[in-house]
N, C-alpha and C positions, 0 to 999 in steps of 0.2 A: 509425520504430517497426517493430519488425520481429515476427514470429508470435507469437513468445514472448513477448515484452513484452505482445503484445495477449491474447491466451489466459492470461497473469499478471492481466492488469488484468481480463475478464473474473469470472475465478474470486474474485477479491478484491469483484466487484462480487453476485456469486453469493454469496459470503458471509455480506457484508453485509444483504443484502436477506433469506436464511435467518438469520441470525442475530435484525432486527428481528423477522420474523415467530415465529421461537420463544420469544423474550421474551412475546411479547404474546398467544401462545394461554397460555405459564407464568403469565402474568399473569391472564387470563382465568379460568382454570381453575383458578387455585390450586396449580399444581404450580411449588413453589419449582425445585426440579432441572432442567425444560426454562427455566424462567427463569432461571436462571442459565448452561443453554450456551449459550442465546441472546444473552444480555450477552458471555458469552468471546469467540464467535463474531462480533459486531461490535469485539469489542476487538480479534481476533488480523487481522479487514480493516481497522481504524482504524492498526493498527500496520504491517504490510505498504504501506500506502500512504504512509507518514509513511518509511518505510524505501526506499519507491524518490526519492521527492522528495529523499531523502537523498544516495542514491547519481547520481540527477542533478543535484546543484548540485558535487557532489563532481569529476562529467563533466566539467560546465563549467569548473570553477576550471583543473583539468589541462589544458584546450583552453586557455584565456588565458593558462595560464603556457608552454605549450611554444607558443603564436605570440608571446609576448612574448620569448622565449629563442631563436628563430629571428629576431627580428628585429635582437636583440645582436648575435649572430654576424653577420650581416650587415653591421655598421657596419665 
């Protein structure tokens, strides 16, 4: 994992965690508006993370096909 990846994960986790807590003073207090950027807000970290999982199985698939295609040529 390299800086970016970490500093991405991070911010995603900062999000999320501003995102729960402005839900829940929206909640608290009756203000519909910070409750609902606090829902976006874990929605937009729910989705960034479901999008790197994404692009890591996507890594992987490319890694098993070009060691699989390196071993063809091989034969």
């Amino acid at each position: 994992m390299n800086m970016k990846d970490l500093k991405d994960k991070m911010e995603n986790a900062k999000d999320k965690i501003e995102g729960g807590l402005n839900e829940t003073a929206g909640k608290i207090t009756g203000n519909k508006q910070l409750e609902l950027k606090g829902k976006l807000q874990g929605s937009k970290a729910d989705l960034e993370k479901k999008m790197d999982i994404k692009d890591n199985i996507n890594d992987i698939k490319e890694n098993i096909a070009d060691k699989i295609i390196k071993k063809m040529d091989k034969k």
